[in-house]
Every structure is written in C-alpha cells, then in structure tokens.
C-alpha positions as CSV (number, residue, x, y, z in Angstrom):
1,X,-4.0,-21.8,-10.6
2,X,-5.8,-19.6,-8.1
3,X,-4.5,-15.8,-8.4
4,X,-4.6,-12.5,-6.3
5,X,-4.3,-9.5,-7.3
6,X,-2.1,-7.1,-4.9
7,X,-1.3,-3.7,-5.2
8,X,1.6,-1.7,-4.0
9,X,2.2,1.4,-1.3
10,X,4.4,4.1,-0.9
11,X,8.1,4.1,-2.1
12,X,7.4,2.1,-5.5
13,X,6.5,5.7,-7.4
14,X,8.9,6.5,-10.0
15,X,8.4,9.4,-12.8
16,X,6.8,8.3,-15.6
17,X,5.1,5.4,-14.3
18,X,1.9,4.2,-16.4
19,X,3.0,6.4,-19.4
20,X,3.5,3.9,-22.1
21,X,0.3,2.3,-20.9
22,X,-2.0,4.9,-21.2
23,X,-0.1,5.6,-24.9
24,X,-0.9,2.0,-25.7
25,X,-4.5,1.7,-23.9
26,X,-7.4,4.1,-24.4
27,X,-8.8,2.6,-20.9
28,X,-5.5,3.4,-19.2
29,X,-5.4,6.8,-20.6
30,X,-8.7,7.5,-19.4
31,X,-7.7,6.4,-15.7
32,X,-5.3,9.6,-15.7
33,X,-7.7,11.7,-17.0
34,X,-10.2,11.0,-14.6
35,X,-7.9,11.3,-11.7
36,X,-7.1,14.8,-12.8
37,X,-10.5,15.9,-13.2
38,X,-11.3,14.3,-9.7
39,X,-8.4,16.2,-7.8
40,X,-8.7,19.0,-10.5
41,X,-5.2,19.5,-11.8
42,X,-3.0,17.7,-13.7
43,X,-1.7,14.8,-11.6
44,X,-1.0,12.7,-14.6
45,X,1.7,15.7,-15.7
46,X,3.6,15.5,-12.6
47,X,3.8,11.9,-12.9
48,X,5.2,11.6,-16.4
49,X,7.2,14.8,-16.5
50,X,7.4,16.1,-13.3
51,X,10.0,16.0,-10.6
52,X,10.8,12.7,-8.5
53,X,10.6,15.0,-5.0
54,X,7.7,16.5,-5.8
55,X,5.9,12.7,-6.9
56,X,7.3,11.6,-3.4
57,X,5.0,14.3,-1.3
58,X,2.9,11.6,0.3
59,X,-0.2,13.6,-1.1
60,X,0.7,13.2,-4.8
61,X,2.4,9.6,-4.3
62,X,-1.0,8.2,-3.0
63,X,-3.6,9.2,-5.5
64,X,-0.7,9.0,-8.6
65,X,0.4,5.2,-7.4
66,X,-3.3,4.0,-7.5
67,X,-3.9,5.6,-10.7
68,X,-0.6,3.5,-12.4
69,X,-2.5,0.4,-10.7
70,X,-6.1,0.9,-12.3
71,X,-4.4,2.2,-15.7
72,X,-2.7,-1.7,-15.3
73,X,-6.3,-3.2,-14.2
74,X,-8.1,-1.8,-17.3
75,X,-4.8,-2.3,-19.5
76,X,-5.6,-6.2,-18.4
77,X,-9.1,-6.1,-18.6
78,X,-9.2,-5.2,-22.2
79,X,-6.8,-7.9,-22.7
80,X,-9.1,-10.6,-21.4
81,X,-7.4,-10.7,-17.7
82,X,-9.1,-8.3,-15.5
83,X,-9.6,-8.8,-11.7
84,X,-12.6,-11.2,-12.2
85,X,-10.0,-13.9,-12.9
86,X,-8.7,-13.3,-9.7
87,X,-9.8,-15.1,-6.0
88,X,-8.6,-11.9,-3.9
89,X,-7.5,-8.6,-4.1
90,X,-5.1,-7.1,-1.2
91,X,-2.8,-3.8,-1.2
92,X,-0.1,-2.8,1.0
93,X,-1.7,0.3,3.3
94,X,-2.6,2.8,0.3
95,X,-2.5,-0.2,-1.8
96,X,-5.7,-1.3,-0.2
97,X,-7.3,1.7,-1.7
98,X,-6.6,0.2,-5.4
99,X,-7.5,-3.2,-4.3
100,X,-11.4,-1.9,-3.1
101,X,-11.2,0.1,-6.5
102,X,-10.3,-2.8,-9.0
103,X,-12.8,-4.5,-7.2
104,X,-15.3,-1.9,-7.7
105,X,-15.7,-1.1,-4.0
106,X,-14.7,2.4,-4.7
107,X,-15.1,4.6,-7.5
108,X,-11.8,5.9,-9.2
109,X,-12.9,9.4,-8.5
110,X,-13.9,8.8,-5.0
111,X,-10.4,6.9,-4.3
112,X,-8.3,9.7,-5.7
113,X,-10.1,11.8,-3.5
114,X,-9.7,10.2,-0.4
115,X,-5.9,9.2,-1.6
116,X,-5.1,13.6,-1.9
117,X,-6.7,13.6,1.4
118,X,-4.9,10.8,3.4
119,X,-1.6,11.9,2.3
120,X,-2.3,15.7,3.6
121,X,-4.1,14.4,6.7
122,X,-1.0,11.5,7.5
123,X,1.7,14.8,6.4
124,X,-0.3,16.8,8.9
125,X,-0.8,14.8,12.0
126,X,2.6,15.0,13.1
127,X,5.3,18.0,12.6
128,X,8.1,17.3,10.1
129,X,11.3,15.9,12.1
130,X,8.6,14.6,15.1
131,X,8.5,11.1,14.1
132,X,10.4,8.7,12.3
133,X,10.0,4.8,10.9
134,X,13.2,2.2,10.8
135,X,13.4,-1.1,8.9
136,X,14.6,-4.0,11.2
137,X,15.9,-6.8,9.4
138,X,16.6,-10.0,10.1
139,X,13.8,-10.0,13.3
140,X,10.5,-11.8,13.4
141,X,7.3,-9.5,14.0
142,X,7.3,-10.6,18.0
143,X,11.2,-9.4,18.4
144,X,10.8,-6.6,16.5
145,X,7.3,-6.1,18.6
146,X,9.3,-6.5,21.8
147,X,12.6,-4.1,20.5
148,X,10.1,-1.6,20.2
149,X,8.2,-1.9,23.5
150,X,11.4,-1.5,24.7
151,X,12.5,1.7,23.3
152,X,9.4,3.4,23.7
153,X,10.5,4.5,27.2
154,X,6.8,6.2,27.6
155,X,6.6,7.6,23.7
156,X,4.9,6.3,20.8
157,X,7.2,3.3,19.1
158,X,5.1,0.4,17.2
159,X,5.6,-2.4,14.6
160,X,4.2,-0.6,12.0
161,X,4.7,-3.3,9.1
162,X,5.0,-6.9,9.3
163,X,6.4,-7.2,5.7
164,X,8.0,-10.9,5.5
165,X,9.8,-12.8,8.0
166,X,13.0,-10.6,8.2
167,X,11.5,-7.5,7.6
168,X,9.6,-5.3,9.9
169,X,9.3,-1.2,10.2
170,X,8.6,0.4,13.6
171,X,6.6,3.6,13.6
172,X,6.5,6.4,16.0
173,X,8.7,9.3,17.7
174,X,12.1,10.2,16.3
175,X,13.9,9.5,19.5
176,X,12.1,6.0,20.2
177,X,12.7,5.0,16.9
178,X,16.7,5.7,17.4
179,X,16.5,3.4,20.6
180,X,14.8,0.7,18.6
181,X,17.9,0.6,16.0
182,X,20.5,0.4,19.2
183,X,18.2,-2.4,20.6
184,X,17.5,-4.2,17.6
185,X,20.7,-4.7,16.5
186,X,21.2,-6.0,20.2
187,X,19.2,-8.2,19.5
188,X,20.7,-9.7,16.5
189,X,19.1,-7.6,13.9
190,X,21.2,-7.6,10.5
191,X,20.6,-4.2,9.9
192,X,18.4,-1.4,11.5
193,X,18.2,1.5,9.2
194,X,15.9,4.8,9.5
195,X,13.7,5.6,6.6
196,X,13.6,8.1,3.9
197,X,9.8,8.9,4.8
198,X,8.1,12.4,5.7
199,X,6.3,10.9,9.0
200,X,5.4,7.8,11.1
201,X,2.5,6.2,9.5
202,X,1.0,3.2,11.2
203,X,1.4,4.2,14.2
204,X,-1.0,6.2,17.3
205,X,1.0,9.2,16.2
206,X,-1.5,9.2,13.0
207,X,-4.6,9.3,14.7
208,X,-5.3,12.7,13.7
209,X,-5.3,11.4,10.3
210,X,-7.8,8.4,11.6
211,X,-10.0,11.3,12.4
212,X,-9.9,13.0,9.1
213,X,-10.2,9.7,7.3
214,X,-13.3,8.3,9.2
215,X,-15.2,11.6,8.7
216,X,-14.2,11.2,4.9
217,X,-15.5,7.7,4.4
218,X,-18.8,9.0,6.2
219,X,-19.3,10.7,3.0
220,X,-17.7,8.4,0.3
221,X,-20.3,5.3,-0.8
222,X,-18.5,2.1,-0.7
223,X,-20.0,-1.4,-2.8
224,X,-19.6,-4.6,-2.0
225,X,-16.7,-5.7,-3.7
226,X,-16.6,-8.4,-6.6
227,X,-13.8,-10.3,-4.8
228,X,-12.7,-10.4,-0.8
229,X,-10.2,-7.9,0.0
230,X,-7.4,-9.4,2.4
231,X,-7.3,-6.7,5.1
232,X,-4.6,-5.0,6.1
233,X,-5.2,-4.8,9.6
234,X,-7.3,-8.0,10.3
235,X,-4.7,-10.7,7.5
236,X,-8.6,-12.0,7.0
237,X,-11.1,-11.6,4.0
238,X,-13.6,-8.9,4.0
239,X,-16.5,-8.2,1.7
240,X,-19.0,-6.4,4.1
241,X,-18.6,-2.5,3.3
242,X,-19.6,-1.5,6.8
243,X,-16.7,-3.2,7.9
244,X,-14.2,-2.2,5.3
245,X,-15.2,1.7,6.0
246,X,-14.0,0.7,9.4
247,X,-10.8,-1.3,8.5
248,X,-9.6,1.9,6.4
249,X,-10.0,4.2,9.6
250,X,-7.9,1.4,11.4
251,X,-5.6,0.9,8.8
252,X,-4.0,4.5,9.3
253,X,-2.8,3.7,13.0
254,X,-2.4,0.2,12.6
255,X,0.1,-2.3,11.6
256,X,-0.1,-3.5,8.3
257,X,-0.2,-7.2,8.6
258,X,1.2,-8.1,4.9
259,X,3.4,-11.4,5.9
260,X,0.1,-12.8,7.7
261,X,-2.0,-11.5,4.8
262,X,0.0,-13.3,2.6
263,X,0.1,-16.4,4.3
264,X,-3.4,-16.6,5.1
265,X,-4.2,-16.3,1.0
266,X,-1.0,-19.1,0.3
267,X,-2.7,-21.3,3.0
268,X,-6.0,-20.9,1.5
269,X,-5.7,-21.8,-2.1
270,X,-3.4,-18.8,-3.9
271,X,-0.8,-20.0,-6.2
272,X,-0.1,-17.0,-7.9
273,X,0.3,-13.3,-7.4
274,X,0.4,-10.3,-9.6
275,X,1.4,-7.3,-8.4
276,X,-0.6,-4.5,-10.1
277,X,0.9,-1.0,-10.5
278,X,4.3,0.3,-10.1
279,X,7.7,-1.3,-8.7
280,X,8.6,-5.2,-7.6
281,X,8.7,-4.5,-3.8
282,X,5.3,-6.9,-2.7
283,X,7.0,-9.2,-5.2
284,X,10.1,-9.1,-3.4
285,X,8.3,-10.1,0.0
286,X,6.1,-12.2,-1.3
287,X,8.7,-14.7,-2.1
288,X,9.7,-14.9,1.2
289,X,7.0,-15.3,2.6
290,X,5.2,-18.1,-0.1
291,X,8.0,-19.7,-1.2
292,X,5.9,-21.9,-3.4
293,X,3.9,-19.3,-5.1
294,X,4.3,-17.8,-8.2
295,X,4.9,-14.2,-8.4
296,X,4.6,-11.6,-11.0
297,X,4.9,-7.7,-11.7
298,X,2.7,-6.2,-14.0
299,X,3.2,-2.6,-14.7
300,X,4.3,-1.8,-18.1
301,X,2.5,-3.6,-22.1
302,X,5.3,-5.9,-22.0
303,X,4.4,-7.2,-18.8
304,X,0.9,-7.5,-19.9
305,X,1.6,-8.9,-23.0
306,X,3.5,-11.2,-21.1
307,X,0.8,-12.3,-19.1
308,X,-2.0,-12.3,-21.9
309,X,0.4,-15.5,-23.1
C-alpha cells in the first residue's frame, strides 16, 4: 500500500488534544516543550487545561494544532511508522506547515514561530466583522466559483476551499459573502451556511498577511524535504524549497486546492491516508473524494497502537 501522510487545519482543535500522548511518549512530550520554549510561554497549558475560546484565537490554534501533529509523528516514529514510510505529505492550509515539518523542511521551532505569527498577521489584516467565509454544499468548485463571481458585486468574494466535491467555502467581505448564500442556494446548493471563523482567510482580503508571511520566510531556512509535499495552492508535488517559500506566501490568499490535491495523490499511486494530528475532518473529505482509498485518524496511543498492528 502506498500511504500519505496529511495533516489537518483550523477548526479540528479541541482542549486537551495530544495530552495522553505526550504522557505515553517521551518524544511527544518533548514536542510541547519545545513549542513553548520557541513562542516562550506555556502553549502546551492552554491546550490541555485551558479554555476552548481562548485555543480557538487563530494565533494559539495554529502553532498548538501542529504541535498535536508532530507529538503524533514522533509518537509513530518511535513505534517503527514515522513519515519515511510514507510517499507524500500534504496539510490542509496551516496543515501544510506540519506536513514541511514532519518532513524535516522546517524546524519545530521555526514552524511554531511562523504558525504565532500567521495567525496574528491573518487576525490582523482585516477588522473583526469585515469579512466573512460560508460553506456551500452540494456545489462543485466551478458553481460555487461562478456563485461567488456573482455576488462579489465589485468586493472581494473567492472560493477559498475546494474541500471535496460537495463542499466549497467562499472567502471575502461580509456583505459578498451573504449574497453568495442567497445565490448559491439559487443555484441548488443544499445548504449555504456562514462560518464560525474570526476572518476571511484565502482570500485577497489576506494579503496583508501575504506580506507579513513572505518577509518571515525571508528569514526562516527551509530543507529540502524527505518526501514531496502536495501543495496547497498548485494540487502538484513540490520538493524544491525556493519554491515552497513561495507556495506558503501564496497559500495565505489562495484557494486551497484539497479535493484536486487529493485526487492528484489517489491518481498517482496512494492507497491510504492517515490523518496526523487532531480531529477526522480531512478524513471525512477524503472519502469523498477517493472513494477507494483507505483512510485513517491518528491522534491518540490507541490510534497508534492501532496502526503499529
């Protein structure tokens, strides 16, 4: 069976994800322990014991969700399964982040950094109550593409996600975004419901944060990594790191292509996914998208132990 390795984004943090790993792994403990020395404080406390509003900040959800994922990587690695029995590594916009780290593209410390610093810098490109993302469902990326072309009516609304064949989130101003849910469900969409998010990510609106990001990467060394990385904004392997510094500036205005990404890797060999860190959500998507393929979540010792056997 050929595997990848994908890692999840925003929405999938819980309190008190990666706890009973790091109690059960010496490598997973020392993930948390680096993160907090890298952001200096105690992000590891917040996740385990703090409050689920205050995990949700885009800034702490970031750097704590790829921390759970690496704290599952080394968890796996010490059982005999790391990411070198893998073919590719892709994540879902932050996700990408924990995919170039697992793969060694980025340090731990370096990614936590640049996680802190992508959640402030997506928070503060657009004043709370601005912007807005919906989920269409039951469209195909070129409808939903089309619904919000439509609504724009000369302000920023863009497919931001192409998450699996019924599911695509539009990005962009508040009022734009309310046309699209009238137009979509026009157009036959099941449902078209607003978002619980705190701004518009993958959209222009974040290109501010583009900004902020690309002079960040100037300063941050990225490796080649060990495995292609399944781009988020390309669907296509990448292992040059000139070109992933560039993807990651991209990333933060652009769609993530997740249902192309995920056909690309079914078409080209993968049988079987794990998705690394917190939540089922790629998992979810993933079996719409590759019917065929095998999918699994691995986040806690019994789901390791489960895939040691």
């Amino acid at each position: 069976m050929t595997r990848a390795f994908v890692f999840p984004g925003q929405g999938a943090q819980v309190i008190g994800m990666g706890r009973a790993l790091a109690d059960a792994y010496p490598a997973s403990k020392a993930v948390f322990e680096e993160v907090d020395a890298a952001l200096g404080e105690k992000l590891s406390a917040l996740i385990w014991e703090g409050e689920q509003d205050v995990l949700t900040l885009t800034e702490n959800a970031q750097p704590a969700l790829m921390a759970t994922s690496i704290a599952v990587c080394r968890a796996l690695e010490a059982e005999g399964v790391g990411v070198d029995k893998a073919a590719y590594v892709a994540g879902h916009s932050l996700g990408e982040y924990s995919a170039l780290c697992a793969a060694g593209a980025l340090s731990l410390a370096d990614a936590a950094r640049l996680l802190r610093l992508r959640g402030r810098a997506m928070q503060a490109a657009v004043p709370v109550g601005v912007g807005a993302m919906a989920a269409l469902l039951g469209l195909d990326f070129a409808t939903a593409s089309e619904v919000a072309a439509e609504a724009a009516e000369g302000e920023v609304c863009q497919a931001a996600n192409d998450n699996d064949p019924a599911q695509v989130v539009v990005s962009g101003h508040k009022g734009a975004v309310e046309r699209a849910l009238e137009i979509a469900k026009a157009r036959g969409a099941k449902r078209a419901v607003l978002l619980p998010v705190s701004a518009p990510f993958h959209c222009a609106l974040m290109e501010p944060a583009a900004r902020a990001m690309a002079e960040a990467l100037d300063d941050v060394t990225i490796s080649e990594p060990s495995l292609p990385l399944v781009a988020n904004v390309t669907a296509r392997p990448v292992t040059d790191p000139a070109l992933i510094r560039s993807l990651l500036v991209d990333q933060v205005t652009g769609s993530v292509r997740w249902r192309e990404s995920v056909e690309w890797m079914a078409a080209n060999g993968v049988t079987e996914f794990w998705e690394i860190g917190a939540g089922k959500a790629l998992s979810g998507m993933i079996r719409r998208i590759a019917k065929e393929a095998e999918c699994r979540a691995v986040g806690t010792p019994e789901d390791i132990a489960a895939a040691k056997g």
